[in-house]
N, C-alpha and C positions, 0 to 999 in steps of 0.2 A: 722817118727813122731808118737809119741804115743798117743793115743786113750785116751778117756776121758769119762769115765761113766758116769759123771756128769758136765755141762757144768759150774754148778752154785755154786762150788767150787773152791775157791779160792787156786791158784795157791802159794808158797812156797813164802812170802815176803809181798803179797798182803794183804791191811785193808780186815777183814772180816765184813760181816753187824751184825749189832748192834741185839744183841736177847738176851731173857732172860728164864733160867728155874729153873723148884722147886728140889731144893736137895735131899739128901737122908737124912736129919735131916728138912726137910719139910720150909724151908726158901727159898726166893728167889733169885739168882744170877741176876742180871744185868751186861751184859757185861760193858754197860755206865759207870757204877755208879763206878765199879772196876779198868776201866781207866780215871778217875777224880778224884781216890783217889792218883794216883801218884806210884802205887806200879806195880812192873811188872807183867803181866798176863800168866801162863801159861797153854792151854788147851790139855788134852789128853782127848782123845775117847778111847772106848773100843766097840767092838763087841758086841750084847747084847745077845749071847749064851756063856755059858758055858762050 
């Protein structure tokens, strides 16, 4: 069984909870508001080193 760094990370399928943050052109993202518009969501992360 594999280990889990984080308990509060959703799993591969699973709703993530609802949060929102400010861009890199200083606007707001709303997860909500992104999924009410009808359009598919895609999130990637990236590391924040370089």
């Amino acid at each position: 069984m594999e280990k889990r760094l984080n308990k509060d990370i959703p799993d591969i399928g699973q709703d993530i909870p609802a949060f929102e943050v400010v861009t890199s052109d200083n606007k707001t993202f709303k997860l909500s508001e992104e999924l009410r518009s009808g359009q598919n969501v895609k999130l990637m992360f990236y590391r924040g080193h370089w």
